[in-house]
VOGU-400661 format. One record per atom (N, C-alpha, C): residue number from 1; residue in one letter; atom name; x, y, z. Coordinates in Angstrom, 2 decimals, decimal comma, always signed. Atoms other than C-alpha are relative to their C-alpha. Layout:
<pts>
PT   n res atom      c1      c2      c3
PT NUM   A   CA       X       Y       Z
...
</pts>
This chain:
<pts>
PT   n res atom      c1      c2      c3
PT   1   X    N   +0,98   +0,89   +0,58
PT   1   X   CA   +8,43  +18,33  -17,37
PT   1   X    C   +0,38   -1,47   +0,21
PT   2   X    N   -0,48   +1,61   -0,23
PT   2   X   CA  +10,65  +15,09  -17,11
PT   2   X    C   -0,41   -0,73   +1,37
PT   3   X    N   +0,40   +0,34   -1,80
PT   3   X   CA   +9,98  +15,43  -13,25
PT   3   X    C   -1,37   -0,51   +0,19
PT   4   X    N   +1,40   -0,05   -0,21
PT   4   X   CA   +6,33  +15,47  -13,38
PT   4   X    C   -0,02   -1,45   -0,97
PT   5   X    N   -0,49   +1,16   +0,63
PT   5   X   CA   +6,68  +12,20  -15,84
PT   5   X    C   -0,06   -1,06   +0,24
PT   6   X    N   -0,78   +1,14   -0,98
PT   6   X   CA   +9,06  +10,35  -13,69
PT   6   X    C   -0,92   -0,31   +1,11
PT   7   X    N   +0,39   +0,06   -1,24
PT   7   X   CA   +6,83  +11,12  -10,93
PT   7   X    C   -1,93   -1,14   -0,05
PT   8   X    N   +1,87   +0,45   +1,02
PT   8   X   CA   +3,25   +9,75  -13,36
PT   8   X    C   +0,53   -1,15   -0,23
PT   9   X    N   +0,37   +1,38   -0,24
PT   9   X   CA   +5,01   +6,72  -13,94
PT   9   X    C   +0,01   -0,90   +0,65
PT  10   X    N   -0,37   +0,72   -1,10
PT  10   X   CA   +6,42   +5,59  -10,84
PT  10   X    C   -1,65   +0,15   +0,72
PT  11   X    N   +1,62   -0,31   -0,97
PT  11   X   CA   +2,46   +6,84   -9,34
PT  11   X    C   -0,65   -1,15   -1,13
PT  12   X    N   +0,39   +0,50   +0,63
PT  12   X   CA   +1,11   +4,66  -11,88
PT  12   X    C   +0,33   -1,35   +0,14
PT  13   X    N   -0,51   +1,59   -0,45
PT  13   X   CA   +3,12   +1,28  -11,61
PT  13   X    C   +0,02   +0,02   +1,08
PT  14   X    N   +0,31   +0,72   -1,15
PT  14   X   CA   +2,70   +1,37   -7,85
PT  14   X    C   -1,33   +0,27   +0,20
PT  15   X    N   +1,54   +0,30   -0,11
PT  15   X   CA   -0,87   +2,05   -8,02
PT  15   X    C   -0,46   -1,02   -0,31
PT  16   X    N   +0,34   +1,45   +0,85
PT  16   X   CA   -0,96   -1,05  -10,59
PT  16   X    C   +0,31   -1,12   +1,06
PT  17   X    N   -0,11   +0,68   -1,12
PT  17   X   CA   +0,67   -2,86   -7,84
PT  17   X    C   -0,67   -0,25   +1,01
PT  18   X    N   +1,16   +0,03   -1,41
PT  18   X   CA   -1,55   -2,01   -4,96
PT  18   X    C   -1,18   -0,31   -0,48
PT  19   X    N   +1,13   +0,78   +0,14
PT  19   X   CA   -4,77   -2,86   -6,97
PT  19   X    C   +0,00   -1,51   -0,49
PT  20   X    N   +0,26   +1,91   +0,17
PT  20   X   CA   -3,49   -6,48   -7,86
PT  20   X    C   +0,21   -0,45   +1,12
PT  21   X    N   -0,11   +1,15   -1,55
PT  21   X   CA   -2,66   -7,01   -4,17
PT  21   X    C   -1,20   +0,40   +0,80
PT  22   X    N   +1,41   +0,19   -1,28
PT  22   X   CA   -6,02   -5,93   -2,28
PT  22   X    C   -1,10   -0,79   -0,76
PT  23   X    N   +1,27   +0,97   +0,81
PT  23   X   CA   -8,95   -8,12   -2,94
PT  23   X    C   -0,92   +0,54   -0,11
PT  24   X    N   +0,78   -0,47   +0,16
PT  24   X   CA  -11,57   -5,72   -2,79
PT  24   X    C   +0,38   +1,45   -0,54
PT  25   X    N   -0,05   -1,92   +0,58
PT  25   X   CA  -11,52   -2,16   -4,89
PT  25   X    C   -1,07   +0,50   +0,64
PT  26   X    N   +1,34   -0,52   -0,17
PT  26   X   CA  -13,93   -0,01   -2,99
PT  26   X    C   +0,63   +1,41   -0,25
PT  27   X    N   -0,46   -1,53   +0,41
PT  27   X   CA  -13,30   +4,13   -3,69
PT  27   X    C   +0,78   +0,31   +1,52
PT  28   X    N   -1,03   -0,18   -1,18
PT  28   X   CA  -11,69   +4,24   +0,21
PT  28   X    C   +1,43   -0,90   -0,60
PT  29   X    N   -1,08   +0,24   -0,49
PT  29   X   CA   -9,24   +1,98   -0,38
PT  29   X    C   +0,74   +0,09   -1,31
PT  30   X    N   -1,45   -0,56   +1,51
PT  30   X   CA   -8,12   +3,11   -4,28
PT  30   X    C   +0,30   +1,40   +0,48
PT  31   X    N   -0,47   -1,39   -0,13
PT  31   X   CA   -7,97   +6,62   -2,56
PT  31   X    C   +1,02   +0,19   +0,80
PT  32   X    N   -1,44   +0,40   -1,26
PT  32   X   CA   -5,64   +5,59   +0,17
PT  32   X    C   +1,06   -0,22   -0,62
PT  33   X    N   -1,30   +0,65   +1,03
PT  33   X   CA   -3,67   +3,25   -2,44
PT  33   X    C   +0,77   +1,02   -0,41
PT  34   X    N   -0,26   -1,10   +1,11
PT  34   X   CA   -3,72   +6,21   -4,86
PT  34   X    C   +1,19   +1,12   +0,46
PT  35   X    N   -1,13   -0,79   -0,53
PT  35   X   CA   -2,05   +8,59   -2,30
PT  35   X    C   +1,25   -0,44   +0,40
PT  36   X    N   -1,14   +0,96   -0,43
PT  36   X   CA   +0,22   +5,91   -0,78
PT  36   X    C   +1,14   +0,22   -1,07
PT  37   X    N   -0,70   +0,15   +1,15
PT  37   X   CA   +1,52   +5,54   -4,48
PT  37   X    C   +0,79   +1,47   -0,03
PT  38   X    N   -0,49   -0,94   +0,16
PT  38   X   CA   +1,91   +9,14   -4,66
PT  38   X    C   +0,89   +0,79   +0,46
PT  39   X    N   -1,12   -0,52   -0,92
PT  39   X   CA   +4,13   +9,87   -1,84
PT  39   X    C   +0,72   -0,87   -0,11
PT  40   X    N   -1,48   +0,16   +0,47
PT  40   X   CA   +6,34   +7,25   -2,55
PT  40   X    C   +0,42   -0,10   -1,30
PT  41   X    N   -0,88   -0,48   +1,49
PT  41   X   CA   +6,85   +8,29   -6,07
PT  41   X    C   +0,85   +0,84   +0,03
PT  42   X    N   -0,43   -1,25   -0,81
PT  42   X   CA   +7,79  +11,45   -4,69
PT  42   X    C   +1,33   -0,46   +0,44
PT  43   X    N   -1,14   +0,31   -1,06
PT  43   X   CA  +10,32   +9,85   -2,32
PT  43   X    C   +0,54   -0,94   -1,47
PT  44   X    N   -1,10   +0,62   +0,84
PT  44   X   CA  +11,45   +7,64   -5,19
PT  44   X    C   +0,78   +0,56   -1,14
PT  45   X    N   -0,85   -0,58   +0,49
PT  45   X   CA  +12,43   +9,89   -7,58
PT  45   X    C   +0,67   +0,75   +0,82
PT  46   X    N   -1,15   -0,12   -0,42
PT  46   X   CA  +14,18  +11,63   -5,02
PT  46   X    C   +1,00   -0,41   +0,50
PT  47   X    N   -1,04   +1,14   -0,35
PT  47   X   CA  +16,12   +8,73   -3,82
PT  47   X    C   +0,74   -0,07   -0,94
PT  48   X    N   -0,54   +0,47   +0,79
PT  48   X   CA  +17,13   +8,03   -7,41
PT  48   X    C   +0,74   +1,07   -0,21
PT  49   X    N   -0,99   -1,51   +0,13
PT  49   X   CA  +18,21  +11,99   -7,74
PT  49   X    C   +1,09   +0,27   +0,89
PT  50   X    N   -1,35   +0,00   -0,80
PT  50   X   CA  +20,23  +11,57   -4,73
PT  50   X    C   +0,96   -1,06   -0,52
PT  51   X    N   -0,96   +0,61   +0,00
PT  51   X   CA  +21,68   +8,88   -5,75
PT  51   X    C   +1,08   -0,15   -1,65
PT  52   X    N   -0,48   +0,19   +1,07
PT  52   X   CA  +22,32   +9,88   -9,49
PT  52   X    C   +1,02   +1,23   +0,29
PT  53   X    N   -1,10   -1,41   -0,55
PT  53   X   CA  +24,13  +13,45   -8,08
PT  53   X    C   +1,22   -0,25   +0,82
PT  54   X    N   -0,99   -0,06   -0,84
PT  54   X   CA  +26,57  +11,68   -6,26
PT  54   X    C   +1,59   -0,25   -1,17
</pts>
């Protein structure tokens, strides 16, 4: 459960990020953002897991 979480708030604060930096919201480019965010949440909690296991 912590995983899924970690993974909602890091997808969340870089989504927040990517809609204060494009100037237009249209539904293409929050769906792009949206996934963007989502794969590197992904990759960032596992960066941080590699790097808390060492």
């Amino acid at each position: 459960m912590t995983a899924v979480l970690e993974v909602l708030v890091w997808w969340a604060a870089l989504t927040g990020i990517w809609l204060v930096l494009i100037s237009t919201v249209d539904p293409l480019e929050l769906l792009v953002g949206s996934t963007a965010a989502l794969a590197a949440a992904v990759l960032a909690r596992a960066g941080r897991r590699a790097v808390a296991d060492r």
